[in-house]
N, C-alpha and C positions, 0 to 999 in steps of 0.2 A: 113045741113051745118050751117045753122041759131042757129039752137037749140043748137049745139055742141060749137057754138062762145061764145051763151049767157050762157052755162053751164059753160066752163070756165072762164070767166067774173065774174060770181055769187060765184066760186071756192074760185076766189082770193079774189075776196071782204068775203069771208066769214072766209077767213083763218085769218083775224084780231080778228074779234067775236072768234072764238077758241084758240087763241093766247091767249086773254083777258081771254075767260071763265078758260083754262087751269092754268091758274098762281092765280087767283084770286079762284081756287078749286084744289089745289094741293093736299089735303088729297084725293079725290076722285081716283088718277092715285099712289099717292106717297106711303100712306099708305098701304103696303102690308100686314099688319095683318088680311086686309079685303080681303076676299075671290075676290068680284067682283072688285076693282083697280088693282088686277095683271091681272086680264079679258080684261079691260077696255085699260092694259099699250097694253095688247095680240092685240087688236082690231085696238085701233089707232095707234100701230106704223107700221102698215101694211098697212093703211087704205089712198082712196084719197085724206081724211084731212089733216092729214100726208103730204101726198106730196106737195100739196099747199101750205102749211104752211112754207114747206122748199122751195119752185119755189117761193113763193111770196116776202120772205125774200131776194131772190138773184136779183128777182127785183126790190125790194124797195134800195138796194144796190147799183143796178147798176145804176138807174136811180137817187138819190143824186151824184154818181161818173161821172155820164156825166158833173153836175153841178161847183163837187167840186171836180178836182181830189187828189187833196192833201189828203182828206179823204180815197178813195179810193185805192190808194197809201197804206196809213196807213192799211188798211183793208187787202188786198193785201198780204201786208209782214207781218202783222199777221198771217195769214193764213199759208201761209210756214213757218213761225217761230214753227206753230203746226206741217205740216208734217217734218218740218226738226229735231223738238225734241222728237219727239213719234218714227221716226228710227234710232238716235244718242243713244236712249236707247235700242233698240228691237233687232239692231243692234247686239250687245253681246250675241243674243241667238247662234250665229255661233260659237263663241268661245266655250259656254257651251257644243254646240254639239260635237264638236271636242275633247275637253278634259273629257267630258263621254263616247266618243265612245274608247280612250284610254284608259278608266281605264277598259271599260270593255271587250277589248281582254285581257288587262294583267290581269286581276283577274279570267276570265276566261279560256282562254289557259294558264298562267302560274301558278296559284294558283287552277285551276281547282275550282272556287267558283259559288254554285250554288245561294246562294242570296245578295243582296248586299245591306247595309245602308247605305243611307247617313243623316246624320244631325246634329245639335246641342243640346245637351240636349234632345229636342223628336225625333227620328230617321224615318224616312221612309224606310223600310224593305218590296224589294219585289225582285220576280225574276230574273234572270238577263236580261231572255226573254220582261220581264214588262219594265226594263231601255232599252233593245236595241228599241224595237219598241216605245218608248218614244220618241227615237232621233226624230223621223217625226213631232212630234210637235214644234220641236226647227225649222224645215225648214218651216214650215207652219206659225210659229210667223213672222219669217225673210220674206217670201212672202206678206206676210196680211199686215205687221206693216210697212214695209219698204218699199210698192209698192211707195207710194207718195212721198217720201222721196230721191229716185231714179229718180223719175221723177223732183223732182226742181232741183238736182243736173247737170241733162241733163244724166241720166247713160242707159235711157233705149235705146235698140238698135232702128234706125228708117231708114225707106226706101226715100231715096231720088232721087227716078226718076224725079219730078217734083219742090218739096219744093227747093231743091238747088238751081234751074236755075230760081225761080223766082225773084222777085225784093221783097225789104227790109217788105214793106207794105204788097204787094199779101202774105208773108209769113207769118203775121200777121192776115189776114184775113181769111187763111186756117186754124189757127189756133184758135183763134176764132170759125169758122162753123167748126172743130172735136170736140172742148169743147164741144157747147151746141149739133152736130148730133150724136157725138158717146160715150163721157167720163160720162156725165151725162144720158143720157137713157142705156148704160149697167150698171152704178151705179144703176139705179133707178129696174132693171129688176132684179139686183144679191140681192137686199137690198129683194125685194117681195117677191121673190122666199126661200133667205135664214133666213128671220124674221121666217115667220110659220115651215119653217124645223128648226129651234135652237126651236121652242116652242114647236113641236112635240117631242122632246126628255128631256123636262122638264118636262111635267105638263101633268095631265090626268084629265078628258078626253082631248085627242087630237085634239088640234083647226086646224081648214081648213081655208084656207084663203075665201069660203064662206060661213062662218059664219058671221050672222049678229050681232051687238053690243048686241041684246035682247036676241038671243038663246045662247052669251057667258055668260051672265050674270045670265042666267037663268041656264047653266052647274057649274057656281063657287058654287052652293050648294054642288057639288060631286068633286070642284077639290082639289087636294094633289099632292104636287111634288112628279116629278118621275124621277129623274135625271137618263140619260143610262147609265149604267155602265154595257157594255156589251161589251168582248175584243174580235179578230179576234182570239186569241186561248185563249186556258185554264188558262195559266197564262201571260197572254200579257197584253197589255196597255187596261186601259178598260175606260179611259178619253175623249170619241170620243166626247163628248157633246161641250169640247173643240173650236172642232174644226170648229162648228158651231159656236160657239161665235166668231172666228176670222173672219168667212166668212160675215158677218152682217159687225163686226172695216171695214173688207175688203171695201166696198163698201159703208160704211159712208166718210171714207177716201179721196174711190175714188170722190164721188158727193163735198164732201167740196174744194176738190183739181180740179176738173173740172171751178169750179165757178171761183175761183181763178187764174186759167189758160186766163180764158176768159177776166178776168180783166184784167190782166198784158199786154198782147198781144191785148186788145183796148188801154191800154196806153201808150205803145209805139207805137200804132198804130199811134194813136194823136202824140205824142211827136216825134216822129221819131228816123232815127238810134241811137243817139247820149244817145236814152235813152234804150238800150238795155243791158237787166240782170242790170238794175238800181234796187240798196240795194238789190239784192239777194244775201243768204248769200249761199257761197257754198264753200264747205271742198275743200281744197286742198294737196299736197302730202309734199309739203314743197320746202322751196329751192333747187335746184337742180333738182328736179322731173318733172320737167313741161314737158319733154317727154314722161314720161307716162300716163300722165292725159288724159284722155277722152276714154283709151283703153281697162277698164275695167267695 
């Protein structure tokens, strides 16, 4: 118990030394022409350095916000200003999906067209089966990009056996211990899990998440990207590497927007009712519509 206290004690103190060494040797992670800095990016963004470095930052955060909330405040609605603008753009990939899933019954049932371009000037020229099973990436942006962005608005579904019938605070404090017992350790779990599966289908040799920093460094003599481009049939979507990259935004997303969460709900905790969804910005449907808001 002792050991495991002082191990993370020595974590966070140590995550400033790396903080420092990282910025002040940026060619070492940055410069990808070097074989070992895309090793090095492979190693530490997986790694429990890594994580300390993001947990230390949310305490050195919180604990100036106990101080000053007005900072924190500020920090806060930073925060959701990024997940409210990264799904006010992602958002539109629903549209995209929709209006390529029309073009391509009508080009295919009406026109009988087996391939289809789209572009300007260079064209993208691929099967129609390549566009249809395309569409899952457009639902898969909309999932990933939009998860956080759903959640400041208040859109996700939630059970209220208990949260309802507490009082203004206790509701505050539930919310609070879900932040740090369940939004931040499934971020932290989906981020581990999905760093080394997006690096398995980049780059060979294939890194494990126990590899250590010296046996990566020592395979960058042998690695070459090896992007998967490998589709579920013959001429189908073969972009799957894709979708690894959203599962990583996914769960960056989520860990930034947890932190976030935990702020806002200690500070109206402090500040009371009166400060509840204080400067949060959130879409509405417009005049008139206020009966449908919150039904979707």
């Amino acid at each position: 118990m002792i050991d495991g206290i002082l191990w993370i004690i020595t974590s966070i103190g140590m995550a400033f030394v790396n903080v420092f060494t990282a910025l002040a040797n940026t060619s070492l992670w940055l410069d990808w022409s070097d074989k070992q800095a895309i090793q090095r990016v492979v190693y530490y963004g997986g790694s429990t350095e890594f994580f300390f470095v993001c947990f230390t930052t949310f305490l050195v955060i919180t604990a100036i916000g106990f101080y000053n909330r007005d900072f924190l405040w500020r920090v806060t609605v930073g925060t959701e200003w990024i997940a409210n603008i990264v799904g006010r753009i992602f958002v539109w990939a629903g549209l995209l999906m929709v209006l390529q899933q029309i073009l391509i019954v009508i080009l295919q049932r009406v026109f009988a067209v087996a391939q289809i371009s789209i572009g300007f000037g260079k064209t993208l020229t691929f099967d129609v089966s390549w566009w249809a099973e395309e569409l899952k990436l457009y639902n898969a942006i909309i999932v990933c990009m939009c998860c956080t962005y759903t959640f400041v608005q208040g859109g996700h579904v939630r059970v209220d056996l208990v949260y309802s019938a507490v009082r203004f605070r206790t509701k505050k404090v539930i919310d609070m211990a879900g932040s740090l017992l369940f939004m931040m350790p499934m971020a932290v779990i989906t981020w581990m899990y999905g760093w080394y599966f997006l690096w398995r289908h980049l780059v060979v040799p294939k890194p494990s998440a126990s590899d250590t920093l010296d046996r990566l460094l020592a395979k960058s003599r042998a690695l070459r990207w090896n992007v998967e481009t490998i589709g579920f049939s013959p001429n189908g979507f073969n972009a799957y590497f894709l979708f690894k990259v959203l599962l990583v935004a996914f769960a960056g997303l989520v860990f930034i927007h947890a932190c976030a969460f935990f702020w806002r709900s200690y500070l109206e905790w402090k500040e009371g009712e009166e400060s509840e969804n204080k400067y949060l910005d959130k879409d509405t449907l417009g005049d008139g519509e206020e009966a449908f808001e919150g039904t979707h």
